[in-house]
N, C-alpha and C positions, 0 to 999 in steps of 0.2 A: 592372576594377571595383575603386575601391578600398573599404579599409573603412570611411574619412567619409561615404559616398555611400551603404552600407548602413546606419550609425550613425542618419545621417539620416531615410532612407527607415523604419526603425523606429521613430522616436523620432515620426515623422508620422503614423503606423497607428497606435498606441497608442490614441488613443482610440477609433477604430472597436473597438478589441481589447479593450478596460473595457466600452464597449455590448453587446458579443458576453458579455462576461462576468456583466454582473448580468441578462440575456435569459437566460442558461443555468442563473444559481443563483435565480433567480424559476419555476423548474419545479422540484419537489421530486421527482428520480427515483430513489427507492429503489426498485432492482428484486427488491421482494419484496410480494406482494398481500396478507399481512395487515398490512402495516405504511402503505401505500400503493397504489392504483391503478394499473395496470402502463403505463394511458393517458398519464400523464405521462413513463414512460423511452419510449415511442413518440414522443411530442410533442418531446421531447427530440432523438430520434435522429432525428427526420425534419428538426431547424432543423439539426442539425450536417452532416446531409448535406447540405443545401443549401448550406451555408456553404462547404464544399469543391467542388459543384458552380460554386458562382461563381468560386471561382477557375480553373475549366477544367479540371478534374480530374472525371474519368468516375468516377460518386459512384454506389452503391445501398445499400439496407439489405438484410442477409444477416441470417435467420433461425435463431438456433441452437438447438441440441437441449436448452436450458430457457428456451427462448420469450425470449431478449430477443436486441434486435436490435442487429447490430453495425454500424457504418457502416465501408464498404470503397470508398475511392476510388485512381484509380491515373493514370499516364501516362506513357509510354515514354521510356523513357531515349533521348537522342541517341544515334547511332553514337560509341562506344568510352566513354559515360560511365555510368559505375556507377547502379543500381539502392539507395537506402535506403530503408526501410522507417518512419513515425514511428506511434510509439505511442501513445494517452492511453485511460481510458475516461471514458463522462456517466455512472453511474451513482455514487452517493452512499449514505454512512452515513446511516442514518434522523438527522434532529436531536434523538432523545430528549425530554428534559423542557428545552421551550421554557422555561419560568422561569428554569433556569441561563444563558440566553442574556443579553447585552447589550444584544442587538437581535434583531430579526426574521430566523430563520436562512434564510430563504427573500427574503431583499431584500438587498442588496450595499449594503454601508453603511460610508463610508470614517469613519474613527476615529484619530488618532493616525499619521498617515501609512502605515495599512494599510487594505484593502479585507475588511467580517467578512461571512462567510455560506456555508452547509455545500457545499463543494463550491469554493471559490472557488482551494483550493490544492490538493484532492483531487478530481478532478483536472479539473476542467471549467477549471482554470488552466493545467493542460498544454495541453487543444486550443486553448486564446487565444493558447498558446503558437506552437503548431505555424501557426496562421492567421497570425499576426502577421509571423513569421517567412516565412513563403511570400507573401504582399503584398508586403512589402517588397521580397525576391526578385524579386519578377516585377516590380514598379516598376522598380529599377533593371536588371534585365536584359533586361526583355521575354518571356523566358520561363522555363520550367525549367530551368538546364542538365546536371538530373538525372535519372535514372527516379526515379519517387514510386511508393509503395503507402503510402497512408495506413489505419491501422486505431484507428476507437475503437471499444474495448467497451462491450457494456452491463449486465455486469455480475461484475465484476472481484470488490467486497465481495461478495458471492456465493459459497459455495462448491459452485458446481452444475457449474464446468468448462467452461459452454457455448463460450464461444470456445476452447479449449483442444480440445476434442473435433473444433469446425469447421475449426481450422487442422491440426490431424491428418488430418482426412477431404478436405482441398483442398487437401494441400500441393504440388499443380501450378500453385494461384493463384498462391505464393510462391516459384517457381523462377525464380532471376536475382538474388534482394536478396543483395548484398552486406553492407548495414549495417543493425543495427536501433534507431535511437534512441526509448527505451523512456522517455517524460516525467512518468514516476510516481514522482521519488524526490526528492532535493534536496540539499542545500548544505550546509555544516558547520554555517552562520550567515548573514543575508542580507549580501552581498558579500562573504563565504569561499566560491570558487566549490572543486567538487570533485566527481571522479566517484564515482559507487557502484559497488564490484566485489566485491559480497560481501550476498547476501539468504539470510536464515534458512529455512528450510521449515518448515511449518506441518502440526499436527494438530490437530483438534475431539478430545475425548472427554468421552461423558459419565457423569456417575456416579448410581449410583441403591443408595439404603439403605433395607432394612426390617427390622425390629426384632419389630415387633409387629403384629398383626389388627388392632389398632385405637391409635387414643389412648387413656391413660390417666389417671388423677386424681395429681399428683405428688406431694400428701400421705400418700396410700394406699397406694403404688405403686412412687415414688419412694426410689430410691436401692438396689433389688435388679433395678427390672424393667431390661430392654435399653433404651437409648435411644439410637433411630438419628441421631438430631440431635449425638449427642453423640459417636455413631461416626465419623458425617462430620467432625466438627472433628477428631481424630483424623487420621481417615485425609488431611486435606488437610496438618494442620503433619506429616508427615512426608514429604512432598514439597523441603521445606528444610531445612537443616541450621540451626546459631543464629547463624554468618554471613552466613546467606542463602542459601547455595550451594543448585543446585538438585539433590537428592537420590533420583532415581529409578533404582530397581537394576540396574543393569547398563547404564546408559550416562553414559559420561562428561563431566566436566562442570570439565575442566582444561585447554584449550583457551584460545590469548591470539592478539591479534590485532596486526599487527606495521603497519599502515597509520597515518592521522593518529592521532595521540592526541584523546582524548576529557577533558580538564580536569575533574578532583571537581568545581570549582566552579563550573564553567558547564554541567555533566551537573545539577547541582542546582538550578542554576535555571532551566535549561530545564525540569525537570520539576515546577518549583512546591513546591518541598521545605520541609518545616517550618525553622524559622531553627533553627540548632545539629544539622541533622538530617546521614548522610555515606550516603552512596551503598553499599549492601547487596552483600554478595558480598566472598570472597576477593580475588576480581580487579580491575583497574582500570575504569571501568565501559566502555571499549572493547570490552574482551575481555567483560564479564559481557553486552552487547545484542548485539554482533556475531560471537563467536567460542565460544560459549558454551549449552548448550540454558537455558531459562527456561518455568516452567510459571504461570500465571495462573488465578486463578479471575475468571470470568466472569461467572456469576450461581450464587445459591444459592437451593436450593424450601427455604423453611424458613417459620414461620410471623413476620407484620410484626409489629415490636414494640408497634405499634398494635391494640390489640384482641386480643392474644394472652391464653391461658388458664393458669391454672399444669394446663399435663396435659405429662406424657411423650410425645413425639414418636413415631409408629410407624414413620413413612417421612420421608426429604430427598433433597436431590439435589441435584446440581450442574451446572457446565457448566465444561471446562478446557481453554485455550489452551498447545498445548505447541510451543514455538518453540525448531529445532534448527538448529545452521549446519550450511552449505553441504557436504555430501558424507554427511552424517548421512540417510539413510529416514527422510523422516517418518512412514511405515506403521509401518517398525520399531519406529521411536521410540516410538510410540504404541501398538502391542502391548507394548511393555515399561512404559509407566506403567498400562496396563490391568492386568497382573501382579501388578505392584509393589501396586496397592492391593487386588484382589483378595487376595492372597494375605495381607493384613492384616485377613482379617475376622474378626472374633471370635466364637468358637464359637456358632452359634443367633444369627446376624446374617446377612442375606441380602446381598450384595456384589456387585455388576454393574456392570460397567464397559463401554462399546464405544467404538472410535474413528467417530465423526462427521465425514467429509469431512477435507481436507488439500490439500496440492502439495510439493514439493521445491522445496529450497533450488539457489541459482545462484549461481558463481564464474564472474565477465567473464574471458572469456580479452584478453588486449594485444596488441595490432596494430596496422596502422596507420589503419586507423577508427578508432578511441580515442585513438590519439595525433595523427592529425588532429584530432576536440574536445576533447582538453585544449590545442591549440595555441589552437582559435579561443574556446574559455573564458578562458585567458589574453587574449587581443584585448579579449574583450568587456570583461569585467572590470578591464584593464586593471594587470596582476598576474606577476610575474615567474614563478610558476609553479603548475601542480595537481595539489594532492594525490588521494590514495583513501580515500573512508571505506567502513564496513560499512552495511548496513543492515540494521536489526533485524524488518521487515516481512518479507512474502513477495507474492513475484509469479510464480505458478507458469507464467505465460506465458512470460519469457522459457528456460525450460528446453524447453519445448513452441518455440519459432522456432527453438531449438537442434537439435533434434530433424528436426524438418518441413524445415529451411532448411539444407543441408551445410555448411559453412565461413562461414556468415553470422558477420558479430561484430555481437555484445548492448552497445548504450551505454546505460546509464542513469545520467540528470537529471532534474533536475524542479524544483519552485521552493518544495518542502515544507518548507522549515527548520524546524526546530524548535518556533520562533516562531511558526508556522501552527497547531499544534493539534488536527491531524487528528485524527479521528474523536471528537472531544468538541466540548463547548459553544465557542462563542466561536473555529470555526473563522477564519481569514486567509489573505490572500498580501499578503506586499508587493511591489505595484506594478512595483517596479525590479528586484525577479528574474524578472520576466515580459520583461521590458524584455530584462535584460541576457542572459536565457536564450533569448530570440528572434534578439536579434542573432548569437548562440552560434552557432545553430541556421543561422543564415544564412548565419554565414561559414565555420560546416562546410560544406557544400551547394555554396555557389560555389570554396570551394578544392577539392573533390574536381575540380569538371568542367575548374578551371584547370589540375591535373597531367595 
C-alpha cells in the first residue's frame, strides 16, 4: 500500500466526511436536560452508530450510568495484528448567547477557509476524523488490517463519569487493545502537526457567602454592616498573586514544562488579547497552561448591573475551575482551594466551599504506538519532525483506559488548534486538519498491520 494511494483515497472521502460533518453539528447535543433535550444526544448517537455500522464494524449504543449513550463499535483483528482503540465523543458545549455567534452555531457554515459551528472541532470533527480515515482504509485495502474498538462518548463535557464508570465496569470489553488514539486534542497551529502528552486534571468547586438575613439599604447600613458580595471579591483576588501566579495554600505552582515552547506572541493571539496586553504569570505561558495549577472563575450569583439596587448584599457565590497537571490529585487539589478560602472568612461571615465533580490529569507514556504516529504525522504533514505539546484541558478518560486496559499506550490528536475556539462562540475546524489527521490516522493503522 503506498502512501499516494492512501493520500488519495482521503482526499476522495472528504467530502462524504464535510456531509457527515454539518449532519452532526445540525443536532445540538448538549447532554444536559436543562439546557437541551436529551433526544438530540440520542439522535445523534444513533446516526454515528450507523455511520460505523456502514463501515462493517459490529456498532451498538451502550447505556451509561448518567443516561447518555455511548457508541461502541468493534472488529477482530487479523491473526498477529494489534488491536487500537479510536476515541471521539458527539456531545457538545451548550452554544451560549447565539448573538455572540457569527452564524448559526447549529449549521456548518464555511467562512474564510474554515467550516464555524459548536462542535465542528470538539469534537464531532474527531469522529469525521476517524470515518474519513477508515474509508479510505478500507478503499484502498479492502479491509481492516487492524482489530478496531471504536468508542464515541456522549458525554465527555459532562462531569457525571458516565463512560468512565462503564469502561471500569466492562473492562473485559477492552482486553486486547494495544493502542488508544484518543481524537480530542490538537496541533500547536493548523499544519504544526504534534502530539499531546501532558493533560491537566480538573476540579469544580463551589463557593457560597452569607453575610446577612437579608439585604440591606447601603445608605443606612453601608459601610459597617458585612457585605458578602464584597467578601467574595476578597476571597477570589487571593487566589492570585499580582503576577498572576495562582496562589492557593499549600500547593505548588512552580512547575515549567520542558516540550514545544509556546511563543508570548502567538499564546496572545490565540487568545484575542488586548493590543499592548503580555500573557499573566511568572512563567512562560507553556509552563503557566500546561505544567502549572490555574484557578478560574466561572460564574458569579451576584446581582446584574441592570436593575440592581444600592442595598448591601447578604449572600453571592461563585463557581471555580481549578486545573492541576498531570501527577497533582485533583481531589486533593481541590480540598486545599476549599481551605484556603474557607479559612479566609471573616469573623460573622458564613464561608462554604465544596468541590463539585473533577478527573485526573494524564502523562502519555512513549512507545512504539506513539512513535509509530508521530512517523505517519510526519508523512501526512509532510514535515521533517513531531514535537510534544501540553494540553491545558482535561480528559479523565484516557487515565480510566489506563486503568481498565494493562500496557495499552494513550495517543492523543485531534484537529482543535487554537484557531477553533472551543467551547466559546464562533467555534471551527479547518478543513485540512481533518484531511491531514485522517490520513495520519490511516497510515498509522496500515503500518502497524505491515510490521
Amino acid at each position: 500500500m503506498s502512501p499516494s494511494s492512501l493520500r488519495t483515497a482521503v482526499r476522495d472521502r472528504m467530502a462524504e466526511g464535510l456531509d457527515d460533518l454539518a449532519a452532526l453539528v445540525a443536532i445540538p447535543s448538549v447532554h444536559d436536560p436543562a439546557v437541551q433535550s436529551l433526544d438530540d444526544c440520542h439522535e445523534v448517537a444513533s446516526a454515528v452508530r450507523g455511520a460505523f455500522a456502514d463501515l462493517g464494524l459490529e456498532a451498538r449504543l451502550a447505556t451509561t450510568a448518567d443516561g447518555s449513550q455511548a457508541v461502541i463499535a468493534s472488529t477482530p483483528a487479523p491473526a498477529g495484528a494489534p488491536t487500537v482503540l479510536l476515541y471521539a465523543h458527539h456531545d457538545v458545549q451548550p452554544a451560549g448567547d447565539v448573538e455572540a455567534w457569527t452564524s448559526d452555531p447549529w449549521t456548518l457554515t464555511p467562512r474564510d477557509g474554515r467550516l464555524y459551528g459548536r462542535g465542528a472541532a470538539d469534537c464531532k470533527g474527531g469522529i469525521v476524523t476517524h470515518l474519513v480515515a477508515l474509508r479510505a482504509l478500507r478503499d484502498v485495502h479492502g479491509s481492516f488490517p487492524v482489530g478496531l474498538v471504536v468508542v464515541v462518548e456522549g458525554s465527555e463535557e459532562q462531569p457525571t463519569d458516565g463512560l468512565e464508570d462503564y469502561v471500569a465496569a466492562h473492562a473485559d470489553s477492552f482486553a486486547g487493545v494495544d493502542a488508544a488514539v484518543v481524537m480530542d486534542a490538537g496541533n500547536a497551529a493548523a499544519g504544526v502537526p504534534a502530539l499531546v502528552t501532558s493533560l491537566r486534571g480538573t476540579a469544580g468547586v463551589e463557593l457560597r457567602v452569607r453575610a446577612l438575613r437579608g439585604n440591606v439599604h447601603s445608605g443606612m447600613f453601608g459601610g459597617a454592616a458585612p457585605d458578602a458580595l464584597a467578601t467574595l471579591v476578597s476571597l477570589l483576588a487571593s487566589l492570585r498573586n499580582d503576577a498572576g501566579d495562582t496562589t492557593i495554600d499549600g500547593l505548588d505552582a512552580s512547575g515549567t514544562w520542558d516540550g514545544l515552547p509556546y511563543d508570548a506572541g502567538r499564546f496572545a493571539s490565540d487568545v484575542g488579547m488586548l493590543d499592548g496586553a503580555v500573557p499573566i504569570g511568572s512563567g512562560d505561558p507553556a509552563s503557566q497552561v500546561w505544567a502549572r495549577p490555574a484557578v478560574t472563575i466561572v460564574g458569579i450569583d451576584a446581582p446584574a448591573v441592570a436593575g440592581s439596587s444600592p442595598s448591601v448584599q447578604a449572600t453571592a457565590g461563585a463557581a471555580l475551575n481549578l486545573r492541576v497537571p498531570p501527577g497533582v490529585d485533583p481531589v486533593a487539589a481541590g480540598a486545599l482551594l476549599v481551605a484556603h478560602l474557607e479559612r479566609r472568612a471573616p469573623a460573622g461571615v458564613e464561608v462554604t466551599a465544596r468541590v463539585v465533580g473533577g478527573g485526573p490529569g494524564f502523562s502519555a507514556t512513549a512507545g512504539p504506538y506513539s512513535d509509530a504516529f508521530r512517523a505517519a504525522l510526519a508523512s501526512s504533514y509532510e514535515v521533517s519532525s513531531v514535537g510534544s505539546l501540553g494540553g491545558g484541558g482535561s480528559i479523565p478518560l484516557c487515565a480510566t483506559f489506563e486503568r481498565a486496559i494493562p500496557g495499552v499506550e494513550v495517543i492523543l490528536a485531534g484537529v482543535s488548534e487554537p484557531a477553533a475556539n472551543v467551547h466559546a462562540p464562533d467555534e471551527s475546524v479547518d478543513p485540512s486538519e481533518i484531511e491531514h489527521m485522517a490520513l495520519a490516522e490511516a497510515t498509522f493503522l496500515a503500518a502497524l498491520a505491515a510490521r
